[in-house]
Phi, psi and omega in degrees: 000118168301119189314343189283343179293345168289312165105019185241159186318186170028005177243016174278132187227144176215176200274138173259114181253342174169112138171199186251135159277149188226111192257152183225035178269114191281007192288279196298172183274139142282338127001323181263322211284343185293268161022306210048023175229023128216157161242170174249078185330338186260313177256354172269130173267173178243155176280163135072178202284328215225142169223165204166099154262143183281116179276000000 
């Protein structure tokens, strides 16, 4: 279950499929935020020219 299903700020989270994430969450693990392979669509940014999200 993804934390965005609670429906509260900073915790809607989706799968990152290719670029670089720059998390800006009090949310995540540093473990998850090392990973790349989810963010917290409401505060998190991208790195470099291409982002690709799981919808």
């Amino acid at each position: 279950m993804h934390a965005g299903e609670e429906g509260t700020r900073e915790t809607r989270e989706t799968d990152a499929v290719e670029g670089e994430v720059d998390h800006h969450d009090p949310v995540l693990t540093d473990e998850e935020r090392a990973s790349g392979e989810t963010m917290t669509i409401c505060v998190t940014r991208r790195r470099g020219p291409r982002w690709v999200l799981d919808p």
